[in-house]
C-alpha positions in Angstrom: -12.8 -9.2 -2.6 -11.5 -12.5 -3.7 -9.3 -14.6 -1.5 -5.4 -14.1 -2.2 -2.9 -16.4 -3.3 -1.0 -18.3 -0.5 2.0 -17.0 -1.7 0.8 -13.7 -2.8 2.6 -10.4 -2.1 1.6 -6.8 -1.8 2.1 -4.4 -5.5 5.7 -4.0 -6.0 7.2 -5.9 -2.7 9.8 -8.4 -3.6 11.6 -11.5 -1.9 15.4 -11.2 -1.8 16.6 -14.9 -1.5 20.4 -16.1 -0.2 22.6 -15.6 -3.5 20.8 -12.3 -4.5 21.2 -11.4 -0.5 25.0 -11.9 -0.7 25.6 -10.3 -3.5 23.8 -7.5 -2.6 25.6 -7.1 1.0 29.1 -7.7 -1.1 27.9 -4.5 -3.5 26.9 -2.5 0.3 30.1 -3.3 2.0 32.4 -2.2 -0.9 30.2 1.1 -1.6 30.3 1.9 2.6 33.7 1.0 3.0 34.8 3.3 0.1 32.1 6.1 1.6 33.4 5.8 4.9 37.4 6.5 3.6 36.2 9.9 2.2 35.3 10.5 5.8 31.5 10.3 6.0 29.3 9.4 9.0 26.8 6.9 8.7 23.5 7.9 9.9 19.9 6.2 10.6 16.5 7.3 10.8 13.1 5.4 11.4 11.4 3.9 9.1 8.2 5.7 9.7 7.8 9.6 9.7 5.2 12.2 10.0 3.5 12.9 7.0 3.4 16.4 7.6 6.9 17.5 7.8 9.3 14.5 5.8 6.4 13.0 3.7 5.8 16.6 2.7 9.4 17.3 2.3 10.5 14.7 0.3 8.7 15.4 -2.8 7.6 12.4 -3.5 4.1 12.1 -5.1 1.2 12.0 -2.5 -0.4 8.5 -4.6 3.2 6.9 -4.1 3.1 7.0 -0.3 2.8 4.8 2.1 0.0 5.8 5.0 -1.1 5.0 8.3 -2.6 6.6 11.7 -0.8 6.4 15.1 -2.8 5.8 18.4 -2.9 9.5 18.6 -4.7 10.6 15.1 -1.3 11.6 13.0 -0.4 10.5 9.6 2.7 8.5 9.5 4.7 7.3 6.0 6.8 5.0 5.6 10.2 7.2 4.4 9.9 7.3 1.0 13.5 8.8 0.4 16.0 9.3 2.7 17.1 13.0 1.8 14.6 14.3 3.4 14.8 12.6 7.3 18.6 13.6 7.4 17.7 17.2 6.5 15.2 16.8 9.5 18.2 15.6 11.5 20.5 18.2 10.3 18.4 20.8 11.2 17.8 19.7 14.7 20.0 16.8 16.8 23.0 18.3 14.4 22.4 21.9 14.3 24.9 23.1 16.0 27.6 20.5 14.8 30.2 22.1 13.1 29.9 22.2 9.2 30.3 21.3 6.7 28.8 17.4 7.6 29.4 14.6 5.5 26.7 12.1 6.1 26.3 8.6 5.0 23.3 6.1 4.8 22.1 2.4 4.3 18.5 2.1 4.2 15.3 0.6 2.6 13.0 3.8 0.8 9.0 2.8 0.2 7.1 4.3 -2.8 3.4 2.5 -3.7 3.6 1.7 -7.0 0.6 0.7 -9.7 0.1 -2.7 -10.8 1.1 -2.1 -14.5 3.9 -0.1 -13.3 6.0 -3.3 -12.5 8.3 -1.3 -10.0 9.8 -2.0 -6.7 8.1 -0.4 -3.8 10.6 -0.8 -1.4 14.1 -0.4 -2.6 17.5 0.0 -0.5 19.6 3.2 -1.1 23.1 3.9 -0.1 24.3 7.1 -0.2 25.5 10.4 1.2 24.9 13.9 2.1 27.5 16.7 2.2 25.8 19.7 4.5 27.2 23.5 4.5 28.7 23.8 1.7 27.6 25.8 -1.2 31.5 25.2 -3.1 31.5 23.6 -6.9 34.2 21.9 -4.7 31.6 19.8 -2.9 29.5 19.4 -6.0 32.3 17.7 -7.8 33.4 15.7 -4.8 30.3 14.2 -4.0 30.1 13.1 -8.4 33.9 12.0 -7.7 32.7 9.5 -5.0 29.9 8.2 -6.4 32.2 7.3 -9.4 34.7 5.7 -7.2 32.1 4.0 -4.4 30.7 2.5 -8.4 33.9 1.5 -9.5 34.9 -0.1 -6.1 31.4 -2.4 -6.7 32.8 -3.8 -9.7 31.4 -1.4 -12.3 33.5 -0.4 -14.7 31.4 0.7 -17.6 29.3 3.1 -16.3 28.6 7.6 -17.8 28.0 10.5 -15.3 24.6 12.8 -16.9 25.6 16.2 -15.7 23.0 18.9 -15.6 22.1 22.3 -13.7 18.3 22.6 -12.9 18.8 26.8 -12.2 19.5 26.6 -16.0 16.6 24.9 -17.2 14.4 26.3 -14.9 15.9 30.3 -15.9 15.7 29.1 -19.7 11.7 28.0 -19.7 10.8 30.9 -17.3 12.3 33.5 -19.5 10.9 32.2 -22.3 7.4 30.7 -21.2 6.9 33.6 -18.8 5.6 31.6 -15.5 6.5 28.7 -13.9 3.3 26.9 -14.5 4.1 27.2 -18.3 7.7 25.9 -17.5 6.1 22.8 -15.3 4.6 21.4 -18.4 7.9 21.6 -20.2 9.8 19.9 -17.0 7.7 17.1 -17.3 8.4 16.7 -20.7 11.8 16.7 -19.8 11.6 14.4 -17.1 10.0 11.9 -18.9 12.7 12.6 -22.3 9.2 12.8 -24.0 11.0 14.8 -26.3 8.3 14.6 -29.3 5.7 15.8 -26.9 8.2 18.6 -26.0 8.7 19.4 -29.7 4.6 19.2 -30.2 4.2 21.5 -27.7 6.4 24.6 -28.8 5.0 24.0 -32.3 1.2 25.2 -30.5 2.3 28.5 -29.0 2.1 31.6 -30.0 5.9 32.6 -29.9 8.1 34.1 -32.1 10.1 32.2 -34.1 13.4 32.8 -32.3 11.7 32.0 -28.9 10.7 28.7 -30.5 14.1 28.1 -31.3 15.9 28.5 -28.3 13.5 26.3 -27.1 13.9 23.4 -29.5 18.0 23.9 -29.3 17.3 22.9 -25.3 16.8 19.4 -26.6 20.4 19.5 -28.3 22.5 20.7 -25.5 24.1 17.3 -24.3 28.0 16.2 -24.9 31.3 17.7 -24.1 32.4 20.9 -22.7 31.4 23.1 -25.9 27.7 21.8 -24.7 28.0 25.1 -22.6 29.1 27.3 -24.6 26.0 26.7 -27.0 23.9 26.9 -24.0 25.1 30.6 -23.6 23.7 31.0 -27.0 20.2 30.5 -25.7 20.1 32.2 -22.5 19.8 35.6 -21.5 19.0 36.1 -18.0 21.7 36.5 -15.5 20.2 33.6 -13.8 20.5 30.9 -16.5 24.6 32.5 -16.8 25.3 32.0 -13.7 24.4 28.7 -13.5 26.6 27.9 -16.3 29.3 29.5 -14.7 28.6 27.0 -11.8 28.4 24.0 -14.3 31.8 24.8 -15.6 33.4 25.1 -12.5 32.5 21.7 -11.4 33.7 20.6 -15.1 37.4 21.9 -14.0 36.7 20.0 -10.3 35.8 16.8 -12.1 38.6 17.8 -14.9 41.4 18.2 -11.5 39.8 14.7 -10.2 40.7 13.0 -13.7 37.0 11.9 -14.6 35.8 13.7 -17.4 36.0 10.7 -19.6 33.4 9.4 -17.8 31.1 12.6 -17.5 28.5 14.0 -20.1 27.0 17.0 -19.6 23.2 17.0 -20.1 21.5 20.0 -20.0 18.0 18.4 -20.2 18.2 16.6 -17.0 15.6 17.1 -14.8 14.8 14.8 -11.8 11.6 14.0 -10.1 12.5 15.4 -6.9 11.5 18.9 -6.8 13.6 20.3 -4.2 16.8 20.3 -6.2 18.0 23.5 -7.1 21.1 23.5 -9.0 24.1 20.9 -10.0 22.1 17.1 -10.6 23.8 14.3 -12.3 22.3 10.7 -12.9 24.7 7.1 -13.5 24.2 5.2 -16.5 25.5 2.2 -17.2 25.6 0.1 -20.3 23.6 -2.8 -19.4 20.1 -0.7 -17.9 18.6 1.3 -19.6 17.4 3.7 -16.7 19.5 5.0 -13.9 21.2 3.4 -11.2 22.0 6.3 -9.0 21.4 10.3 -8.8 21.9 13.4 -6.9 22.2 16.7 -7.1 22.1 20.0 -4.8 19.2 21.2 -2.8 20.0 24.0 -0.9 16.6 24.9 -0.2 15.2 21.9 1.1 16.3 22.5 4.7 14.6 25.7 4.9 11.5 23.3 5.4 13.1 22.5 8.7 13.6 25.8 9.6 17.7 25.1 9.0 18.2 26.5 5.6 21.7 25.9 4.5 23.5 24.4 1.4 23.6 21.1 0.6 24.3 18.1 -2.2 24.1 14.5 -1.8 24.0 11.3 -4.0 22.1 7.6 -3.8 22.3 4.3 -5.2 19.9 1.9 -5.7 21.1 -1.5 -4.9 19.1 -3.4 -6.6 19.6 -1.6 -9.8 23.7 -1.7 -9.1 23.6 -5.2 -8.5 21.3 -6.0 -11.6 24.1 -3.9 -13.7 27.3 -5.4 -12.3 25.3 -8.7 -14.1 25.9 -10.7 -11.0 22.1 -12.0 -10.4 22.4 -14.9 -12.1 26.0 -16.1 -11.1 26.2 -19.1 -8.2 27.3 -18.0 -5.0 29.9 -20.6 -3.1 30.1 -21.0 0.3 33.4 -21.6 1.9 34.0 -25.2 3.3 31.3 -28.0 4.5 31.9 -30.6 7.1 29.8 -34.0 5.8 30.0 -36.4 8.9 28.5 -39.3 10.2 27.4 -39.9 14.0 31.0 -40.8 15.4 33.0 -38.1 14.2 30.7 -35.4 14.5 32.6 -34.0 17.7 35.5 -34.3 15.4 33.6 -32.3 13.1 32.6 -29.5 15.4 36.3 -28.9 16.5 37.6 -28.5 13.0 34.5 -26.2 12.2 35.3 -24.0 15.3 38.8 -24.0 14.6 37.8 -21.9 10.9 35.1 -19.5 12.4 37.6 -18.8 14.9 39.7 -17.5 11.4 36.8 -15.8 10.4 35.8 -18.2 8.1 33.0 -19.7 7.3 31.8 -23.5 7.9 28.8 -25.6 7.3 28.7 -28.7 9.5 26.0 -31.3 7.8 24.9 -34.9 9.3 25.4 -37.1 5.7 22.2 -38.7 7.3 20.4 -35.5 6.4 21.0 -35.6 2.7 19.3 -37.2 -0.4 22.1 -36.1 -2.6 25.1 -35.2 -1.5 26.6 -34.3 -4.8 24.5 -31.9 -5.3 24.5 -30.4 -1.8 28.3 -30.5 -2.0 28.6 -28.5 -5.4 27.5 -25.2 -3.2 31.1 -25.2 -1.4 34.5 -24.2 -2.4 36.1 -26.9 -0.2 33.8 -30.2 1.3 35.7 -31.9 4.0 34.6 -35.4 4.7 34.6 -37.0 8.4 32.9 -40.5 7.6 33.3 -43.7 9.8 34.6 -45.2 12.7 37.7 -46.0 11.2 38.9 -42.6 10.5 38.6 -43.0 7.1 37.4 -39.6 5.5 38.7 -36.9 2.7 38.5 -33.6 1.5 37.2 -32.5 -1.8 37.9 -29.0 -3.3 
């Protein structure tokens, strides 16, 4: 193996340096704050798990994990979502807490990525978990808040994908027969390969109307008459009661004012496997891939021995923050202190008199700089304290 780089980092990690760091900590605090008015908890769990009860939970692909061994023999992940901890919390340290729970996080997720993938490995998500109840009610207030925590960060151009997995999954089944055949069309789906999803009905031996309703899956995204032609295609009491759900949470979102924002997409699928009925991805116009999902699981605590009903949302900072166009925008601290030798004690008071505000304040030795123009350009407000004489200024 060839020696590494000094400055070398492992597939997918990233550096996060100060303005990307406050910016990032300005999108956290206005999605928690906004979280926490809707009346949600905030919850943490450790960073490294047992492989055989969250790693295998979280459905997350075995390559994208993150292994090691204890003292003791077991294999430990790093989490590689944070769904699947707080359903192992739920169903223990808060099983008998009275439901429904509403559950909110802040925390780095770790998925190994390959080296032409170009992907973060360890990415922060905020987001929350509503436990116990299996209402549209919850579904469409958990899309209402996600809306509103990515309106409070700033973004104002932003769609809502909303889709029902019982759907697809009753749609391919009745049609396909198994849910083997199905899988292959899920992944089409999942990857909106939709020419390989089109190549692949043309190969099999189906009637002609089968093929059809098959090929009209690919057309069912817009507004509310997006159902309706869905109702067209299915025919198992499954696939109609999960429209029946789906339009439900329309009239929630439609009582919440937010429809404008929503489409309804009847091909979503996402990679997570556990979700079982209502998901919904974020758009916005300036990234081309999502910035935030969710969905219901209700059967993903039944791995824990707790099954109950449950939905949930996450953001991925990095992502947000990249959309909201801020990464390349300066930063400005608040006020500097420049001094020189005698009047630093001067210096220090003034300073302690602002942090005691709550503000912030930079005291810096002119001695210490080579240019103080262009040290001085990083603050709103430079305050100079230069000379014996008391002469001195302040710059804005």
């Amino acid at each position: 193996m060839s020696k590494r780089y000094m400055f070398e980092k492992p597939i997918g990690m990233r550096d996060t340096l100060p303005e990307l760091y406050e910016l990032k900590r300005q999108v956290r605090e206005s999605i928690l704050s906004e979280v926490a008015c809707w009346g949600y908890s905030p919850v943490e769990t450790p960073t490294l798990e047992f492989h055989d009860t969250v790693g295998e939970a979280s459905a997350i692909l075995d390559q994208q994990l993150f292994k090691l061994l204890d003292q003791e023999g077991n294999t430990l992940v790093l989490r590689p979502d944070m769904t699947a901890p707080i359903a192992r919390i739920v169903a223990s340290t808060l099983k008998n807490a009275e439901r429904p729970l509403r559950l909110t996080y802040d925390a780095p997720v770790f998925r190994s990525q390959q080296r032409e993938g170009g992907k973060s490995a360890e990415f922060e998500q905020v987001g929350i978990e509503l436990i116990g109840d299996k209402s549209n009610s919850a579904d469409g207030e958990v899309i209402a808040l996600m809306m509103s925590s990515l309106e409070k960060s700033g973004l104002q151009s932003y769609q809502i994908a909303v889709g029902h997995v019982g759907f697809v999954n009753a749609l391919l089944k009745d049609i396909l027969g198994s849910d083997e055949r199905a899988g292959v069309f899920r992944r089409y789906l999942y990857e909106k390969n939709y020419v390989g999803f089109r190549q692949e009905v043309d190969q099999l031996p189906l009637s002609s109307i089968d093929k059809q309703r098959l090929n009209g899956l690919l057309g069912l995204k817009g507004g509310p008459t997006t159902i309706e032609k869905a109702r067209d295609l299915v025919e198992t009491d499954e696939g109609k009661e999960a429209l029946n759900e789906l339009e439900n949470l329309m009239n929630v979102l439609e009582s919440y004012n937010l429809t404008d924002h929503v489409l309804i997409d009847l091909n979503l699928v996402m990679h997570m496997s556990y979700y079982t009925g209502t998901v919904f991805e974020a758009y916005s116009d300036e990234l081309g891939y999502p910035l935030g999902s969710g969905g219901r699981y209700d059967q993903l605590l039944n791995q824990f021995n707790g099954g109950e009903p449950a939905t949930g949302f996450g953001v991925r900072l990095d992502r947000l923050t990249e959309a909201l166009g801020k990464t390349k925008e300066a930063v400005l601290h608040d006020v500097c202190f420049v001094f020189s030798e005698e009047r630093r004690k001067e210096a220090m008071e003034q300073a302690k008199e602002l942090r005691a505000e709550g503000r912030s304040a930079v005291m810096q030795d002119i001695t210490g700089l080579t240019n103080v123009d262009a040290f001085t350009k990083q603050f709103r407000e430079v305050i100079y304290l230069v000379g014996s004489n008391g002469n001195g200024g302040s710059k804005q």
